[in-house]
MARKOLMAR-770454 format. One record per residue: x, y, z of N, C-alpha, C in turn. Coordinates in Angstrom, 1 decimal. Atoms other than C-alpha are relative to their C-alpha. Last residue first. Example, Ala and Ser with C-alpha at 12.3 -4.5 7.8 and 13.67 -1.06 7.14 Angstrom:
<nodes>
NODE,-0.9,-1.1,0.0,13.7,-1.1,7.1,-0.8,1.1,0.8
NODE,0.9,-1.2,0.0,12.3,-4.5,7.8,0.9,1.2,0.0
</nodes>
This chain:
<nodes>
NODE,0.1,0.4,1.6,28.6,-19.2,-27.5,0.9,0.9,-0.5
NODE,-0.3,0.7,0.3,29.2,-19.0,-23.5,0.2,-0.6,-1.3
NODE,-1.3,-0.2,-0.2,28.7,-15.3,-23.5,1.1,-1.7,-0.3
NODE,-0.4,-0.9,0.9,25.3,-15.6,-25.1,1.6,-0.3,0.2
NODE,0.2,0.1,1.5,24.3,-18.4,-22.9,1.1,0.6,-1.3
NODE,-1.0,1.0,0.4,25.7,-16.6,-20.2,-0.1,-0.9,-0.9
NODE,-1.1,-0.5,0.1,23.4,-13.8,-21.0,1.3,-1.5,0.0
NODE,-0.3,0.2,1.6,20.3,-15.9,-21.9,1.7,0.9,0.2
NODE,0.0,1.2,1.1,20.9,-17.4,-18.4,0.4,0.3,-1.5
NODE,-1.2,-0.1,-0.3,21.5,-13.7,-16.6,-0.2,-1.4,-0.8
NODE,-1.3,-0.6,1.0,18.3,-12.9,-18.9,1.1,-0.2,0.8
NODE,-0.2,0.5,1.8,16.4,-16.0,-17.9,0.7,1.0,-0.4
NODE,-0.8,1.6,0.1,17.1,-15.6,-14.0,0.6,0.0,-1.4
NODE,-1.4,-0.4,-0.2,15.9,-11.7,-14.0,0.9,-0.9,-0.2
NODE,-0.6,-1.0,1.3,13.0,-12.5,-15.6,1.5,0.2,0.5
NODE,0.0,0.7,1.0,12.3,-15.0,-13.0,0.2,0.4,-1.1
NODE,-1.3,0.3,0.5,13.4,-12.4,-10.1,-0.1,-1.4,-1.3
NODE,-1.4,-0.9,1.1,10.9,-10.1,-11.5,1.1,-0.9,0.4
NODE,-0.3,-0.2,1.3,7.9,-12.7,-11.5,1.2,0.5,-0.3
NODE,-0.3,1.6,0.4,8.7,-13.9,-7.7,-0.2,0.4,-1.9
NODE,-1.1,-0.3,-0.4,8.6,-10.1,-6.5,1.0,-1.2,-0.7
NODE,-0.9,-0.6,0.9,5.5,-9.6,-8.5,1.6,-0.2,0.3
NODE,-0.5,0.3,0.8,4.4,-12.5,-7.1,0.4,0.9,-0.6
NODE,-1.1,1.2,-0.1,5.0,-11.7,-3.4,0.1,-0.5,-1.5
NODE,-1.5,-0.2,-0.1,3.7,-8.2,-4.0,1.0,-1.3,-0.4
NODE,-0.4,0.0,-1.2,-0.1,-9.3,-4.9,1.7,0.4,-0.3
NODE,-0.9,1.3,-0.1,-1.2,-8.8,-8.6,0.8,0.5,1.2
NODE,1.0,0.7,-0.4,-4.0,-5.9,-9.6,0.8,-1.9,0.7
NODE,0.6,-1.0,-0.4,-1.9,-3.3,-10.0,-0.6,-1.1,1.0
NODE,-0.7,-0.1,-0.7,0.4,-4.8,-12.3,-0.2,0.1,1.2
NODE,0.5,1.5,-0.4,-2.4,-5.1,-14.6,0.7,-0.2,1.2
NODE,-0.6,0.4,-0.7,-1.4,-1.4,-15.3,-0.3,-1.0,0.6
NODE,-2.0,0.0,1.2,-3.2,-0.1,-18.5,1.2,-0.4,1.1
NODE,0.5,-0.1,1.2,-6.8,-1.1,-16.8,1.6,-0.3,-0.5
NODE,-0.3,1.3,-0.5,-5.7,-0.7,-13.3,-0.3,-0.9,-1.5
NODE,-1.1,0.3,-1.0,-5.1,2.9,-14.1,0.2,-1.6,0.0
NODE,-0.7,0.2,1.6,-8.6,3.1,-16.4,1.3,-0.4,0.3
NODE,0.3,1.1,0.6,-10.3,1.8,-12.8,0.8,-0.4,-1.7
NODE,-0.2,1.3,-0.1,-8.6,3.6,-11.1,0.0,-0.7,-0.7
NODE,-1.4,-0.2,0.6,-9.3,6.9,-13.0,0.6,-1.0,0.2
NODE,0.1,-0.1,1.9,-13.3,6.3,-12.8,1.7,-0.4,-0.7
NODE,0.4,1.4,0.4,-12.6,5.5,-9.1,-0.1,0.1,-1.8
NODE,-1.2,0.8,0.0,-11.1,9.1,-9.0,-0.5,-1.7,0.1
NODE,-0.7,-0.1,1.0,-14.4,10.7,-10.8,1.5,-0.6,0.2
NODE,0.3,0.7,0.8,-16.6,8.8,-8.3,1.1,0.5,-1.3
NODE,-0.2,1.4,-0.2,-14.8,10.1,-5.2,-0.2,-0.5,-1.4
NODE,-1.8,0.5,0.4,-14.3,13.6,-7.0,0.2,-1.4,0.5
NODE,-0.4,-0.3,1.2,-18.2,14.0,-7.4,1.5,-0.2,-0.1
NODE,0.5,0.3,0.7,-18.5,12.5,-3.6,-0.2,-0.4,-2.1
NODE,-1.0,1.1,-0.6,-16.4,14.7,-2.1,-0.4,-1.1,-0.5
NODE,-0.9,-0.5,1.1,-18.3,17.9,-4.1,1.0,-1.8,0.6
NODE,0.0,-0.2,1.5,-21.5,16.7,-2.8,1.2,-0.5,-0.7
NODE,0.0,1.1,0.4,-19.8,16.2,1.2,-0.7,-0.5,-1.8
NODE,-0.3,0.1,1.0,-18.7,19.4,1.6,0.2,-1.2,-0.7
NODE,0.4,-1.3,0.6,-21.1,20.7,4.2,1.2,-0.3,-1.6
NODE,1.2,0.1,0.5,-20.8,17.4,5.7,-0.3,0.8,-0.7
NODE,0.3,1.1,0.9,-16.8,17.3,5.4,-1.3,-0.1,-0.3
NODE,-0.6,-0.2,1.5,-16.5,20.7,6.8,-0.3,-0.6,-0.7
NODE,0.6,-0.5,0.7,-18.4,19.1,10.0,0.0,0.8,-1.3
NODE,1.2,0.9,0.5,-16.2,16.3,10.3,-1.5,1.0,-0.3
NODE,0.3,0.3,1.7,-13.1,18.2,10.2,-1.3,-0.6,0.1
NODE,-0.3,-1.6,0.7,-12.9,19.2,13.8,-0.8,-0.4,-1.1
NODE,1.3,-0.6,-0.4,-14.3,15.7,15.2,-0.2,1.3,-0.2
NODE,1.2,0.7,0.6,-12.0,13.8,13.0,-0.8,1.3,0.1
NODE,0.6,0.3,1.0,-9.1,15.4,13.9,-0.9,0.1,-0.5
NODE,0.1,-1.2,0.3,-9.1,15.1,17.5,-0.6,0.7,-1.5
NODE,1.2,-0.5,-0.4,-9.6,11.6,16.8,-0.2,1.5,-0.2
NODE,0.9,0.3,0.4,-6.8,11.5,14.8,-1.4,0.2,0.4
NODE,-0.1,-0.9,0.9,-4.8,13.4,17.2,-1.0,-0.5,-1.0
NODE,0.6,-1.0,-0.9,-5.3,10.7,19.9,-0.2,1.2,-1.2
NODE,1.5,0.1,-0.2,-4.7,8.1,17.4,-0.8,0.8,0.9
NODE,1.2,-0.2,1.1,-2.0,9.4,16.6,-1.0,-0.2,-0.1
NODE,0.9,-1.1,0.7,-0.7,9.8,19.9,-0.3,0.1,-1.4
NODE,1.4,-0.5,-0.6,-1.5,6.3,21.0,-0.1,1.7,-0.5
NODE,1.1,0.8,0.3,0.7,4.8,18.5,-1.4,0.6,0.8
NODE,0.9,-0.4,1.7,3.0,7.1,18.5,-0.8,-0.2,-0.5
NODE,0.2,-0.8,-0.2,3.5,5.7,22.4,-0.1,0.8,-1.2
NODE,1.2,0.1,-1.1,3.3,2.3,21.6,-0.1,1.4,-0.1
NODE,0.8,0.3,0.6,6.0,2.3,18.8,-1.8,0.9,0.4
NODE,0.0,-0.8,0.7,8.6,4.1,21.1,-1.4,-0.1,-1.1
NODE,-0.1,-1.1,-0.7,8.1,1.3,23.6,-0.7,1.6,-1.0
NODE,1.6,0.6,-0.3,7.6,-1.6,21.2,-0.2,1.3,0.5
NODE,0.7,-0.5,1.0,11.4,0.3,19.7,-1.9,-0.1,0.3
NODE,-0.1,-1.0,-0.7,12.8,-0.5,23.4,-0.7,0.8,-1.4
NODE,0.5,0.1,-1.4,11.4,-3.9,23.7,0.0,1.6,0.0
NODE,-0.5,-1.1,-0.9,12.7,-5.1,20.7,-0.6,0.8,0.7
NODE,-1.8,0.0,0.0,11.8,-8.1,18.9,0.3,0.9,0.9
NODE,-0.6,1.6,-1.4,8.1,-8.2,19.5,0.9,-0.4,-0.1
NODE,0.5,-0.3,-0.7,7.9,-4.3,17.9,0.4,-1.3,1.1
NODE,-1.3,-1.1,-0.6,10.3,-5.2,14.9,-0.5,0.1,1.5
NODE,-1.0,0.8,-0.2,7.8,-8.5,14.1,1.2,0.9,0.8
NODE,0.8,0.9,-1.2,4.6,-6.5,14.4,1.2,-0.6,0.2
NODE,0.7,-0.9,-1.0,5.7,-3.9,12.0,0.3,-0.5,1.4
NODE,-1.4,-0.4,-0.1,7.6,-6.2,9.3,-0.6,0.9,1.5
NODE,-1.2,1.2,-0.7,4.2,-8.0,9.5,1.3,0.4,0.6
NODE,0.1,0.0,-0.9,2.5,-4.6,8.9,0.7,-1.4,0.8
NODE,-0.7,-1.4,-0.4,4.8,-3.5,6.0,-0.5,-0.4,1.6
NODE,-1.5,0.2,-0.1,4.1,-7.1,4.2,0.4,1.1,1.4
NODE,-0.4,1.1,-0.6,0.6,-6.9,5.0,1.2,0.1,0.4
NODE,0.2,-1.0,-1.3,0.4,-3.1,3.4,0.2,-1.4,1.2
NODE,-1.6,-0.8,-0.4,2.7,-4.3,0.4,-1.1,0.3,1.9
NODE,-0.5,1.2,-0.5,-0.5,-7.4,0.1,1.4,1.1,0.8
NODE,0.6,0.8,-0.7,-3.5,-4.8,-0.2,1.3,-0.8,0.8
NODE,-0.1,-1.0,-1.1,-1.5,-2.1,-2.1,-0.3,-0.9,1.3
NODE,-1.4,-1.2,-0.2,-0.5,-4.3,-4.9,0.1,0.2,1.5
NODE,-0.5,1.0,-0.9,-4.1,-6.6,-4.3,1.8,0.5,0.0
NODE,-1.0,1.0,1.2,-6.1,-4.0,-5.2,1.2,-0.2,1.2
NODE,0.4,1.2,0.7,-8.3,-3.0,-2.2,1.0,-0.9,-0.9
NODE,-0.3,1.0,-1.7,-6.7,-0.3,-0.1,-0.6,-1.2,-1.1
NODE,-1.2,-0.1,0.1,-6.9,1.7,-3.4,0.0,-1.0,0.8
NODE,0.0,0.8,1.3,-10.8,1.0,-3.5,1.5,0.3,-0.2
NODE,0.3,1.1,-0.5,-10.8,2.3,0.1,-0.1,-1.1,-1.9
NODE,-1.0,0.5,-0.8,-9.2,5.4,-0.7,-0.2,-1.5,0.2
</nodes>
């Protein structure tokens, strides 16, 4: 999880999402509201959570482990044949509309010849 949370894809869309977060919240007063209070119970449940599951997890901490390293294995071939991966939002957002420019260009182009 934490090597997902890393590449800069996931890294920058989770900025974006929390900006968008933080900005809806100190806009509107009655959504902060609604925020706030989901906000504490998941984190109340989370905890909860935790402190259930946390002994399962020791007792199945090996096998958690053996599938950590075999899904970083997969990442790593993933980010390998998806460069994509590894490139913040804002310029992928800035590469697609630059492609998008040059074919309505080569199009009118086209259309203009």
């Amino acid at each position: 999880v934490k090597e997902v949370a890393n590449l800069s894809l996931v890294s920058s869309a989770c900025e974006v999402v929390s900006a968008a977060y933080a900005s809806t919240k100190e806009s509107h007063p009655c959504v902060r509201s609604v925020c706030d209070a989901a906000e504490r119970g998941a984190h109340g449940m989370t905890e909860a959570a935790a402190s259930c599951v946390q002994p399962v997890l020791a007792t199945l901490e090996p096998h958690v482990a053996a599938a950590s390293e075999y899904a970083s294995k997969g990442l790593d071939k993933l980010g390998e044949k998806l460069p994509l991966l590894q490139k913040p939002v804002e310029q992928i957002l800035s590469d697609a509309k630059e492609l998008v420019s040059c074919r309505v260009a080569d199009v009118k182009g086209a259309v203009s010849s």
